[in-house]
N, C-alpha and C positions, 0 to 999 in steps of 0.2 A: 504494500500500500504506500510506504514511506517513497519507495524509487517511483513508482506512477503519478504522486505527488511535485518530484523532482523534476521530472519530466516534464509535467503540464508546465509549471510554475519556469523551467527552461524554455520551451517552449514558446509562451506567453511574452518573455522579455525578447525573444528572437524575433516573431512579428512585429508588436512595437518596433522592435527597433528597424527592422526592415522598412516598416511604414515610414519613422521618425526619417531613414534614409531614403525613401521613394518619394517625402515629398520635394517639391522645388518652390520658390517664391519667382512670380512673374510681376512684373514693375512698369509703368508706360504712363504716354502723357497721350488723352484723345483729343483730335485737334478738328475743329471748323476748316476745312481748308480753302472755304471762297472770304473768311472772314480771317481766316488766319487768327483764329484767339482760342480759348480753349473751348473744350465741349462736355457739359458736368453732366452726371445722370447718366451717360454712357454705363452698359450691364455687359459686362465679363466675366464672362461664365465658362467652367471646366466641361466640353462636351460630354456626354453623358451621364450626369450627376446633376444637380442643385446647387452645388457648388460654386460661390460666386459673388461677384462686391460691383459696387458701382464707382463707376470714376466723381472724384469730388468735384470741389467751386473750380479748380483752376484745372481740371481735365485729371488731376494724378489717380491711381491706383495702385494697391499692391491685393496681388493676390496670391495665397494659399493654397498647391496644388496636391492632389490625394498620391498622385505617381512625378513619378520624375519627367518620362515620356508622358504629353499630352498634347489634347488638342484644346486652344482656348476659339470660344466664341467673342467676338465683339459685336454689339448690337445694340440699336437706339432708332428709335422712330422718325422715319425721314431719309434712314440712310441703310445702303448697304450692309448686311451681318459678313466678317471677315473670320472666315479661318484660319489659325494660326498655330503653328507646331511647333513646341517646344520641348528644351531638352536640359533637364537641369535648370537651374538659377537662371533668368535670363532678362533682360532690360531690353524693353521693346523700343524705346525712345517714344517718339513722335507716333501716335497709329495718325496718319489721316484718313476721318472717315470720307465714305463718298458717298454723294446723296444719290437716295434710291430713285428718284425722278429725276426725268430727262427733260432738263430747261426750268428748274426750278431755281437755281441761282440766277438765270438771267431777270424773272420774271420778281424776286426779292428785290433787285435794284431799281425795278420801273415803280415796283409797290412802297420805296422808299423804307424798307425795315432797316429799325436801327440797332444798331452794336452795342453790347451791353461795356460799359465802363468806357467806352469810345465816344458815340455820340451827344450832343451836352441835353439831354432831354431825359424828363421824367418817363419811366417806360416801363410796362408788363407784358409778357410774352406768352399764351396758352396755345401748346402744342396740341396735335390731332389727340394724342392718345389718349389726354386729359379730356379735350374734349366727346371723344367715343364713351369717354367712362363716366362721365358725369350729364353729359345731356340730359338723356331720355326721354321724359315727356315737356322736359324746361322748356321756355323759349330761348331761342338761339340767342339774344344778348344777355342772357338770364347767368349764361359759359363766365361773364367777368363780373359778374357780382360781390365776389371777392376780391375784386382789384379797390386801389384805392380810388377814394371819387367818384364813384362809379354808383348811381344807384337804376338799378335794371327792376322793374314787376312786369306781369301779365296784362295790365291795365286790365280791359273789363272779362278778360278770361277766354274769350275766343282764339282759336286755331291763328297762331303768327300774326295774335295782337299787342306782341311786349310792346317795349317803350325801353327807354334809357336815358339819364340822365349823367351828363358825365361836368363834375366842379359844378355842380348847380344849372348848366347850361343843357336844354335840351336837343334833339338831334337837329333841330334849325340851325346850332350853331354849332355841331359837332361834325366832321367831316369825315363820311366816310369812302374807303375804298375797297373795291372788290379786285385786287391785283391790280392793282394803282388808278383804275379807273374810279372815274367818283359816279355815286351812285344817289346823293340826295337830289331830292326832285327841284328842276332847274329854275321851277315857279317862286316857289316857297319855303326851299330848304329839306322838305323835311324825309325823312325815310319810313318808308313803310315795308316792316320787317316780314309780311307777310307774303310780299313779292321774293323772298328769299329763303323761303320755311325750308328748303329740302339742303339751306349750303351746308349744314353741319355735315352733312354726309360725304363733303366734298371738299373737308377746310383742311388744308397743312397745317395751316399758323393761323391763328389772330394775336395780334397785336394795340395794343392800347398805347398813343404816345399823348399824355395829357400837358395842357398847355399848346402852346405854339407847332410843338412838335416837329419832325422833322420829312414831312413830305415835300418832295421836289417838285411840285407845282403850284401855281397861284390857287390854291385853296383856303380860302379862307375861315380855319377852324379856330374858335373862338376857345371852346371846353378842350380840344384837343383834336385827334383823328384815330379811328379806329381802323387799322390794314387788316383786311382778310383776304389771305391767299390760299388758293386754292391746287388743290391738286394739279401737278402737270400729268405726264405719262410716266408710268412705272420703266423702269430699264431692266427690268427684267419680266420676263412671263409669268400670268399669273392673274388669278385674279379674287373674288369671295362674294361667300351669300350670306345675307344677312335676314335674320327675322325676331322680334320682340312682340311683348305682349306689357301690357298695362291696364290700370284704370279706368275704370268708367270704359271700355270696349274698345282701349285701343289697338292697333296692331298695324306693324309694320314687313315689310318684306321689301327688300333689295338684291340686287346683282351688280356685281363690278368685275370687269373683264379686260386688261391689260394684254396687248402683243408682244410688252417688251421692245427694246432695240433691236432691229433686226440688220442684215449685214447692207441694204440696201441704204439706212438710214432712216427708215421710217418707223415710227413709233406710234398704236393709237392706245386708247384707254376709254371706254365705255360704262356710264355707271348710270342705273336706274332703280327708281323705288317708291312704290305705293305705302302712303300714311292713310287711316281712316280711323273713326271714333265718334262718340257719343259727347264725349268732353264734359270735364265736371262740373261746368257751371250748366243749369240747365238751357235748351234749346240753343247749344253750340255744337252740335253736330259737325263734321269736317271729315270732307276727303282732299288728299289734293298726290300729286304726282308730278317727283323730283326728276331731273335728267341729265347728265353730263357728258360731255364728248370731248375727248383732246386729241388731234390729230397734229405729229412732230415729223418733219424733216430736216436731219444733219444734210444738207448741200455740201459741207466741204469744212473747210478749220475757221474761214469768213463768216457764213452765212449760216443763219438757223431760220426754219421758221415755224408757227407754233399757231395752231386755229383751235380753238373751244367757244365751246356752247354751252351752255346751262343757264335752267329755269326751274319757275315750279307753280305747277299749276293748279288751283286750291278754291274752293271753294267751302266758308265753315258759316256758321250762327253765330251772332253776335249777340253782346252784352251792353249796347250803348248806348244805354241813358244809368247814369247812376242813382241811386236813389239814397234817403234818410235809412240814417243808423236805426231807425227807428219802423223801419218798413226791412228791413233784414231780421229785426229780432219777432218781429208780429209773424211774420213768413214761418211756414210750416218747412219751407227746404232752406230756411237760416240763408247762409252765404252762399249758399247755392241759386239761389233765387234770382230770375231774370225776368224781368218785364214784358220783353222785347219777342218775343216768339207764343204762338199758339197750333189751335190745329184746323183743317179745311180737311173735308170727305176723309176723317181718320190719320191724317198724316202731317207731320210736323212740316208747318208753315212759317217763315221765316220775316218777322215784320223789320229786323235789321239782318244783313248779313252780307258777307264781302265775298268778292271773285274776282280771281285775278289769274294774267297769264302775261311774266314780261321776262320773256326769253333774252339773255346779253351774247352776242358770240361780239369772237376779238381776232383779230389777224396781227400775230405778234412778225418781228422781222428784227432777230437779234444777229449785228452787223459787225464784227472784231475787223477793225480797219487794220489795226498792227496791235503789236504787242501794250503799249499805251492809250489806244482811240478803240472807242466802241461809240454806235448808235443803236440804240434798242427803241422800237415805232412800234407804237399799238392804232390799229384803226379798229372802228368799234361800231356797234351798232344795237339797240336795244328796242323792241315794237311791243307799249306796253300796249292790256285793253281789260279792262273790266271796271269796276266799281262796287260801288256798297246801297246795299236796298237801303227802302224806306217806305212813306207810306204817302199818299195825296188827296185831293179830296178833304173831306168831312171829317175831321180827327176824331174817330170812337175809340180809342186806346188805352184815356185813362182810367183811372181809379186812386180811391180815398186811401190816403196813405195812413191812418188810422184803423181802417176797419178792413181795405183792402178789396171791398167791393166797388165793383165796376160793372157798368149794363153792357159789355162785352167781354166779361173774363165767365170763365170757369169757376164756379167759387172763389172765396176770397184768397188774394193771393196768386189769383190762379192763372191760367195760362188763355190766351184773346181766343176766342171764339169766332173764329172767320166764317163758318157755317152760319151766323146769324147774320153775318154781314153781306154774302153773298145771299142770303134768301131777302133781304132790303133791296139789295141789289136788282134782282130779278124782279119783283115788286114793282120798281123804279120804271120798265121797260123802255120808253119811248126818250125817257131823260136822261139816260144815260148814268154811269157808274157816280154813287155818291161818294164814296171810297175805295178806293183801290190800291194796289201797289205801286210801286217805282223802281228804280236806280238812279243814282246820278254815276256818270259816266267820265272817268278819265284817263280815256285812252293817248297814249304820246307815241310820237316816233323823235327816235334821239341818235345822232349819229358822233362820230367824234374822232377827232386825231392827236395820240399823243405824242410825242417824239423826245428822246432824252441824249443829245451827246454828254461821256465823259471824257475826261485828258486828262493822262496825269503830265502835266507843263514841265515839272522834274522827278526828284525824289519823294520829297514831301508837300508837292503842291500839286492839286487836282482841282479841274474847272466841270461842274456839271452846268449845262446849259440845254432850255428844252422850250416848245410850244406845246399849249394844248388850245385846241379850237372844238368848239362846241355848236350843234345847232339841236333845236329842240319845238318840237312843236307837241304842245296836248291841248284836245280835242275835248270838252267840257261840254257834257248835255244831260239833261233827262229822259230817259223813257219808261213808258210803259212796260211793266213786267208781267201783271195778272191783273186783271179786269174784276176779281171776284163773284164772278157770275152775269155780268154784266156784258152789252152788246158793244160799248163803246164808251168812251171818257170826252168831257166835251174840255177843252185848254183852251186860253186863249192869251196861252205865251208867247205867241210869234206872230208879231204885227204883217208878216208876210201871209198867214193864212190865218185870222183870225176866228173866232169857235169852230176850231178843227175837230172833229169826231175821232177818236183816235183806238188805234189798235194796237195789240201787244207788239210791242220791238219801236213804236213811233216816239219821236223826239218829244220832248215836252217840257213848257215853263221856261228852259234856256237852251242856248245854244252857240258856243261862243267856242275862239282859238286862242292858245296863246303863244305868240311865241317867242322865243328867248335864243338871241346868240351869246358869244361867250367867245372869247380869244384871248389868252393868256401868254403872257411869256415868262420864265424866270433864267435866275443866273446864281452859282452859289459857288464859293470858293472854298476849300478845303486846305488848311495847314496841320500835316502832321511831322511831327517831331521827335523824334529818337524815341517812338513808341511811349511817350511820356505826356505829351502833350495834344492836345487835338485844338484847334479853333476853325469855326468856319461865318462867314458871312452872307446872306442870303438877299436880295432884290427879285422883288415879283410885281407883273404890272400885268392889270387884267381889261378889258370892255366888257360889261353886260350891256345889252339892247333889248330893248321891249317892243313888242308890237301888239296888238288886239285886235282880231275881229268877230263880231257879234251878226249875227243870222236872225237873231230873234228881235231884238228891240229896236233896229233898224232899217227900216225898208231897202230893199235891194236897190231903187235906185239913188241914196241918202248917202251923199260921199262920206258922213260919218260911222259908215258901217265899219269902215277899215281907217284904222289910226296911222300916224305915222311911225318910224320907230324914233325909240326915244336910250337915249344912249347914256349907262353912267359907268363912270369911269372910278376903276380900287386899285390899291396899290399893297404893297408891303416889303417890310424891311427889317430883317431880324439877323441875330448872331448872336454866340454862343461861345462856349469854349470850356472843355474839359482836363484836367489836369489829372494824370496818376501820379501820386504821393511814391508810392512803393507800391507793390503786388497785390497792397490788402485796401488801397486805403484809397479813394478819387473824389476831386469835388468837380462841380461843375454849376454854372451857370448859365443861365438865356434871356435875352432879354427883346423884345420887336414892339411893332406897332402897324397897323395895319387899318384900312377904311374900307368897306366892305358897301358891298349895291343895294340899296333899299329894293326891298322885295316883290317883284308883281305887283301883288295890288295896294302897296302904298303907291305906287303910279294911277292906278289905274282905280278911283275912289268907287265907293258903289259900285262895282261892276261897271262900271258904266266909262264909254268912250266920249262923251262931254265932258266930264269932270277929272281931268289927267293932273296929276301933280307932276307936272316936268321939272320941277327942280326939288322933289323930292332927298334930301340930304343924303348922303352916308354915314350908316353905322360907324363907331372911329372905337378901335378897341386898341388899350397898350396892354403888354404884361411883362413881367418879371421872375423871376426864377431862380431860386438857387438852391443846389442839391452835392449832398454827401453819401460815398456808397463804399462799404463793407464787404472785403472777399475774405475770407478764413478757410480755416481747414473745416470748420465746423458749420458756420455762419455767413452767411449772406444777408447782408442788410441795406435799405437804401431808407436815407428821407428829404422830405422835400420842403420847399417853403414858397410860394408862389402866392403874385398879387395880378389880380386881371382889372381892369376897366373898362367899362361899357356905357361910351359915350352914345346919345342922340341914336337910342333903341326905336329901331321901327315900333311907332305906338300910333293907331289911326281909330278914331272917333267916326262913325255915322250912321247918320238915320236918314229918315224918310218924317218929312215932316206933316204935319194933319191935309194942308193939302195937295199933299201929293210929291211934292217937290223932292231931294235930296239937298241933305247938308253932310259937311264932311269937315276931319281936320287929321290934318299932319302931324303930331304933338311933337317938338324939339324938348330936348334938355331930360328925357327919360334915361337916366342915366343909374348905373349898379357899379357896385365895386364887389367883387369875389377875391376873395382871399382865405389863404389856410394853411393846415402844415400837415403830411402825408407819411406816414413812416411803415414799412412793408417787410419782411424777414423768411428767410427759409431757417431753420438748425436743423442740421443730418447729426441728430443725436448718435444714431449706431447703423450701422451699415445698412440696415432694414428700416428703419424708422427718421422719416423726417415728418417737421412741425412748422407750419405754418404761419402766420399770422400778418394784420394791417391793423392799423389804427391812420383814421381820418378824420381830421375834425374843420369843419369848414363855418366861414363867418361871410355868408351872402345878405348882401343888403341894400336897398333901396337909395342912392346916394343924396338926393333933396329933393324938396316939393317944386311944384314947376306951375306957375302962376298966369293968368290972363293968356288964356289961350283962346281964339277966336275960333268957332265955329261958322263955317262959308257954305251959304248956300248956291249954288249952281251958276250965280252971276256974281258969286263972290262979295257977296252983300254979306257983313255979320250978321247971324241971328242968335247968336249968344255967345256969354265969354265964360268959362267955368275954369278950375283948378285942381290941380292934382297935390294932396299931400299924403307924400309915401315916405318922406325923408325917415332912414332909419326903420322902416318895416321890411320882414325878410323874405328874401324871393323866396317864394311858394315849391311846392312841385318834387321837392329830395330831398332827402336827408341831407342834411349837412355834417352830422355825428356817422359815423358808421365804424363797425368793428368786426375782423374779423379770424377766427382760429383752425386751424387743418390739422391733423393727423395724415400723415399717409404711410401707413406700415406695409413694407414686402415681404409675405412671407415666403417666396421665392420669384425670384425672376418675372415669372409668368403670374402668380397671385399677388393681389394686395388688394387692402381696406382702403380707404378714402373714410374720414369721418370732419364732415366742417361745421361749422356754427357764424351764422353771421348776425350780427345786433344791427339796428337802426333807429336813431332816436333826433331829436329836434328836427322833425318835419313836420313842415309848414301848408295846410291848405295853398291851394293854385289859386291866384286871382290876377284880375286885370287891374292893372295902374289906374286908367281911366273909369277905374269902380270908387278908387278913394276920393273923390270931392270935397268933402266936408270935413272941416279942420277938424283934427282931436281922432281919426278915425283908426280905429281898434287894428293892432298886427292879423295877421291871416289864422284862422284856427289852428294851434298844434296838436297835432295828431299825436296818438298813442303810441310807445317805442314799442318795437318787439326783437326777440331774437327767435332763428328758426337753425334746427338741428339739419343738416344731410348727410345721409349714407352711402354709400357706393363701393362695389366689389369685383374682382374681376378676377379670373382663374383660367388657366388655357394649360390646356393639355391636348394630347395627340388622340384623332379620333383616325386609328386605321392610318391610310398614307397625307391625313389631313393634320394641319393644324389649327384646332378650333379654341373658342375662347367661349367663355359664360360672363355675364355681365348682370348685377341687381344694383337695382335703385330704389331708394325710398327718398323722399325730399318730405318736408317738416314732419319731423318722424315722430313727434309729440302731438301730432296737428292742434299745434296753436293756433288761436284765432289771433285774426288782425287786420286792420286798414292798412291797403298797401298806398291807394290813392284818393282826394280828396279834392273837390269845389268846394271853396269859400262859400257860406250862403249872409245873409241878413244877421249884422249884428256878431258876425263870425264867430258863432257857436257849436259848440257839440250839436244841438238841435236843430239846426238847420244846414247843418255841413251834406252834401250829396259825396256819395264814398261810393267804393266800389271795395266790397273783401276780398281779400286772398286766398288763396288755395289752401285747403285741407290738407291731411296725411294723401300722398298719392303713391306708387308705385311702377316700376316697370322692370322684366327680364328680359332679355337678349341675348341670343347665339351669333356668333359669327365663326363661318367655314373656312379657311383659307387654303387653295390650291392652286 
């Protein structure tokens, strides 16, 4: 027994130590090689094990091999996985990775993304993977709601109804881009995310650069700019299915289908995918269907060039009238409860709801003159068409916000009975529909060219210089949707055919164009210095032109049907400059100024093509910037401090006066000041575990009251003179407080938890400036703060010769109740505030196939 004892116990120390000498330690730095800086988060892993670390802040790793002979993986989302064979101890240096898309570095440079410690701008970066793993049933701007400044809801709950606020400024004045092209609507700013509901399934990167930012064209973003780039073509073959399930009925399915590079140079990549569901707030039903196309030819070591397409095309129910906190708590479906939908012959009938279908293809032409010159041109083109219902005629829709009966709802609370409406209807016969449905309609066609030369002029000096030209036309009308039983609707919106008898698809009430040029130039100079230094300098100078014509309120032969165009002219001028201290340590500052085109229809008062404000002012905003950032072995830290100003804010005044006429006003001297301080952090506590967090606190506020403002009526005669006092009340609409903390633990490679928590507090009811008149007048209602818990997971493992992956989500996993958003009402009280509640505990799983 004693020698069998000896034995094992020999034995035992001879494996150990075998092991102790089969392992090896592998050492390497992973590197960006279009960016040349380091690449963190990189996963190095021992082929056939679990075994494995991720590369830290500045690209290092070491890793721990189980044999001495192995093979290591290197792998990171966006780039090629590298096999690598090792033998003993061994010091890889430098890996460069190499990105898994073919023309996605060119397409980074049109989209202006910036360099983290390099560029002098405040900046967050959410990769795909983050993104595939946290979506799910979110809204697509819902992805940066954890960035600083940044406040993202649902608004009123329908299918790619978010919203987003970013510094207080909403997407009027936040500029965004979909691979450098801008996408806010050329009338009024603003974006509507709903034309975009299928790009999560198709983003690389977004990017948040708040402040001034650092896009190469005259865009003028006030809160910042949001880059989303999008997938180019895979370089390698290959493609995956995707399918989820969720809440309230939803489900998804996708396919994506990659050629890879092939020897001729041609590359395409194919991706499509059906969303549909019930959606939780009631009568928001939605289907819509995503689609993407990237078609790449290498011509030679000069020429690339690179054509995509994608849209998404959607139809869902809305939620768009909000109501009292006090008609949500009477409601037997609470925060679920929506006004706006009923039912006709058994089927959910929609008295709000949005359709849309605005397809972008681009024709990229990336141009390497020599080793220091490139041109990279995008020409574009975008044909949007749909709109958002509503209802005309004889308004029978409401009800007592008390008791919640209505002589057209369903029980109290309850959902609009169009069956009673169309039996009126039919009743009606010979007089046509008293009520019926609508759209208003705004279909655009938008074409564009961007163009961007680089030079580096020597070592450390680089000239980018570029045009972007813009034309824009959207087509604005009404029509008929549903007659509700009815033979015809009699309108008598269009002085060209007055009491027209009208049928479903027929225009009505308006009918008008707008259209909008745009021609931009910029110029930015780039100094960089023994990798220590960065400054650069930026000049941009733009024309917007307006024109309008109207079909309806002007008789065809009334040379005021067609205005002339009216031209205003914005500028800007900014610079920057970043400093590295040593490896850990960088500050940076920015500072511009910039005057921006008053918008549509501050030109164009009333609708109306007689009352033009041609010398409608420019917006004039400055801001300032200064920021410190943190690299460690451990930590990554940045914070920020920024002052914005917002002079002579588009603010316009009118009405229609008793007899008939129109009065209008221009308001000058609407003026905010935004400022605050931004602080953001990753800690990679232990190889598996990093921790998250921001804290934002912002000071948005009304800058003075603005006194004797004349109101003009159509001959420019005053008929009244009123005042605005806001001095020192806070812009409405976001959080100005926000906070927020992550978990993301791996528990290998392939698995890991996601656990966030985000707080928001001092937000302020939405109201209009030109609502405070009367001295002494109360700040905006503040809404109630909340915090919401999200979960997320994710596990991939081998299915057969596949690699598939498992995805859960849960988002406010406590389902806390809460105001996400809010209208000021009367006396700016809890009791007369119109809100719209937030989302409950929701859920969704997800497979995805990879082969």
């Amino acid at each position: 027994m004693r020698n069998i004892t000896r034995f094992l116990f020999f034995a035992l120390v001879m494996v150990s130590f075998n092991t102790a000498f089969a392992q090896s330690t592998v050492t390497g730095t992973t590197m960006d090689p279009e960016l040349g800086t380091p690449l963190p988060g990189v996963n190095i892993v021992e082929k056939g094990t679990t075994n494995g670390v991720s590369s830290d802040f500045d690209g290092n790793f070491t890793l721990t091999t189980t044999t001495s002979d192995a093979v290591i993986l290197v792998s990171y989302v966006g780039f090629l996985t590298q096999e690598i064979s090792i033998s003993g101890d061994t010091d890889l240096g430098e890996v460069s990775m190499q990105p898994s898309q073919f023309g996605l570095q060119e397409v980074q440079i049109i989209a202006s993304v910036a360099v983290d410690r390099k560029t002098p701008v405040a900046v967050s970066t959410v990769k795909s993977a983050d993104i595939e793993l946290k979506l799910g049933t979110q809204e697509f701007p819902e992805i940066l709601k954890s960035t600083p400044g940044v406040y993202a809801t649902k608004a009123g709950g329908g299918y790619g109804d978010g919203r987003i606020n970013l510094r207080g400024f909403n997407s009027e004045n936040v500029a965004v881009m979909i691979n450098g092209i801008p996408v806010n609507d050329m009338e009024n700013g603003r974006v509507y995310w709903s034309n975009w509901a299928g790009l999560g399934d198709v983003t690389s990167q977004m990017q948040v650069q708040r402040g001034l930012g650092a896009a190469k064209i005259a865009v003028p973003s006030i809160g910042g700019t949001i880059n989303i780039v999008t997938n180019t073509t895979d370089v390698e073959a290959g493609g995956n299915v995707i399918t989820s399930v969720g809440n309230d009925g939803y489900f998804k399915y996708g396919l994506t289908y990659s050629t890879g590079l092939m020897e001729n140079g041609f590359a395409a990549t194919v991706s499509a995918a059906k969303t549909e569901g019930d959606g939780y707030v009631d009568g928001t039903e939605f289907s819509g269907v995503s689609y993407f196309v990237n078609i790449s030819k290498e011509i030679n070591d000069a020429h690339k060039l690179s054509f995509s397409a994608f849209g998404a095309k959607q139809r869902h129910g809305q939620r768009q009238n909000r109501q009292l906190i006090e008609t949500f708590r009477k409601a037997e479906r609470g925060r679920k409860f929506n006004a706006d939908w009923g039912y006709k012959n058994g089927q959910v009938t929609f008295q709000e709801d949005n359709f849309y279908n605005k397809p972008q293809m681009s024709l990229n032409h990336y141009w390497n003159l020599n080793d220091n010159t490139s041109i990279n041109t995008s020409v574009y083109a975008s044909f949007g068409s749909g709109g958002g219902g509503g209802t005309a005629g004889e308004y029978k829709f409401g009800f007592d916000s008390s008791t919640g009966q209505g002589d057209y709802r369903i029980g109290a609370f309850g959902p609009i009975d169009f069956d009673k409406i169309v039996d009126e209807n039919i009743a009606a016969g010979a007089n046509g529909a008293e009520t019926y449905l609508r759209a208003s309609r705004n279909d655009h066609n938008w074409y564009g060219v961007l163009s961007t030369l680089k030079t580096n002029i020597n070592d450390d000096l680089v000239l980018l210089a570029g045009l972007d030209w813009r034309y824009y036309k959207g087509i604005h009308f009404s029509e008929v949707t549903d007659l509700l039983g009815a033979e015809f609707a009699i309108d008598n919106g269009d002085v060209n055919n007055p009491n027209a008898a009208l049928q479903v698809g027929d225009k009505r009430d308006y009918y008008n164009d707008g259209l909008v040029g745009w021609l931009g130039a910029f110029a930015q100079l780039e100094y960089d210095v023994n990798e220590k230094f960065n400054t650069f300098i930026s000049l941009a100078a733009s024309n917007t032109s307006y024109k309008r014509v109207d079909y309806f309120n002007y008789l065809d032969s009334d040379p005021l049907q067609e205005t002339d165009r009216y031209n205003f002219f914005g500028f800007s001028a900014k610079g920057g400059a970043n400093y590295r201290i040593d490896a850990n340590h960088n500050i940076f500052a920015n500072l511009g100024y910039f005057e921006k085109a008053p918008g549509f229809d501050s030109v164009f008062l009333n609708f109306s093509n007689d009352n033009i404000n041609e010398d409608a002012p420019n917006q004039k905003i400055s801001s300032f910037e200064l920021g410190y950032g943190f690299r460690g072995d451990k930590l990554s830290a940045n914070v920020n401090l920024y002052s914005t100003r917002w002079d002579d804010r588009t603010e316009t005044v009118s009405f229609q006066q008793p007899d008939g006429t129109n009065a209008a006003a221009n308001i000058l001297g609407v003026n905010a000041i935004h400022q605050g301080v931004e602080l953001d952090f990753i800690y990679r506590a232990t190889e598996k575990l990093d921790i998250t967090g921001m804290a934002s606190f912002g000071d948005w506020r009304w800058d003075s009251d603005v006194t004797d403002v004349d109101i003009l009526d159509e001959d420019q005669n005053v008929v009244e003179t009123v005042d605005l006092f806001i001095k020192d009340l806070h812009v409405g609409d976001a959080a100005q407080t926000t906070f927020a903390l992550g978990i993301n633990y791996k528990f290998s490679p392939k698995t890991r938890l996601i656990i966030d928590y985000n707080y928001y507090d001092n937000i302020y009811a939405d109201f209009d400036p030109s609502d405070r008149g009367t001295q002494g007048a109360p700040d905006a209602w503040k809404m109630p703060d909340y915090g919401l818990f999200d979960v997320a997971m994710t596990h991939g493992f081998e299915f057969g010769p596949f690699d598939a992956t498992l995805t859960a989500r849960m988002n406010n996993v406590f389902d806390t109740e809460y105001i996400s958003d809010a209208q000021d009402g009367s006396g700016s009280t809890t009791d007369t505030a119109l809100v719209y509640f937030g989302y409950g505990r929701t859920f969704s799983i997800g497979a995805k196939l990879n082969f």
